[in-house]
Phi, psi and omega in degrees: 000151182264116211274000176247114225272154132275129200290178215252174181286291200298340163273310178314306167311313169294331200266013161289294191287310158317333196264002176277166177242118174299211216191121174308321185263061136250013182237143158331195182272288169325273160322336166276339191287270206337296194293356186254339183299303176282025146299316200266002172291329197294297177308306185269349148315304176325309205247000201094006198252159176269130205250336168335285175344277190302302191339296208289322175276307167324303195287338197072020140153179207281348189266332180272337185284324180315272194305343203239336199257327201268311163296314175310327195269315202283348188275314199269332160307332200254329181312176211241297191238186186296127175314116143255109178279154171272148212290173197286326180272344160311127150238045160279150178261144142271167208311305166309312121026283201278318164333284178306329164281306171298325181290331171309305165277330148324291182327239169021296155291001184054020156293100202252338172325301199270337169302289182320286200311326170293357200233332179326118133093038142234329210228110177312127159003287197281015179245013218252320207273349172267021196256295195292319169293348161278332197256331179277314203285300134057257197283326156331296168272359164274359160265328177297323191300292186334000000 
């Protein structure tokens, strides 16, 4: 006989929804620029390079570059494992991406509720409040930019 179960209707479902690949423009504005930031932060890591300069031409000035770069180090202190971003001209999310967006777009709305819920059984408690203050200083200079 076989030790092996069928996942529940409600499991079946997550695991329906992991095989979909989002797609960038399900996230705000905000959040997709932060996600092509961290793509080209990813890149010049990579390579060795200080990602500010472009940032800071891409982004429209040295303070969202700042600001973008300051978050990215506060994602990757907090994060469980190593980030996997999607190539820089892709406009599929990896799953962390989508994450990273959805906790952005809580931000964005001062929604902390929705924050926390992007973030709930990833990111330990006590590491949530420099994401939100990062994600806030963030979102602060791409309004000010406008």
């Amino acid at each position: 006989m076989s030790q092996h179960r069928t996942p529940s209707a409600p499991a079946q479902d997550v695991i329906a929804a992991l095989a979909v690949t989002p797609r960038l423009d399900v996230l705000g504005p905000i959040a997709a620029r932060f996600i092509h930031a961290l793509r080209l932060i990813a890149l010049h890591e990579r390579a060795g390079r200080d990602p500010v300069p472009e940032l800071a031409v891409r982004l429209g000035g040295v303070e969202i570059a700042a600001k973008a770069l300051i978050l990215s180090h506060a994602i990757a202190a907090s994060w469980p494992e190593n980030i996997h971003v999607s190539r820089f001209c892709c406009r599929l999310l990896s799953h962390d991406e989508l994450t990273i967006g959805a906790f952005i777009d809580a931000a964005a709305r001062r929604d902390r509720a929705g924050f926390e819920a992007a973030l709930t059984g990833l990111v330990r408690a006590e590491r949530m409040h420099r994401l939100w203050e990062g994600a806030l200083l963030l979102v602060a200079a791409e309004l000010r930019s406008v």
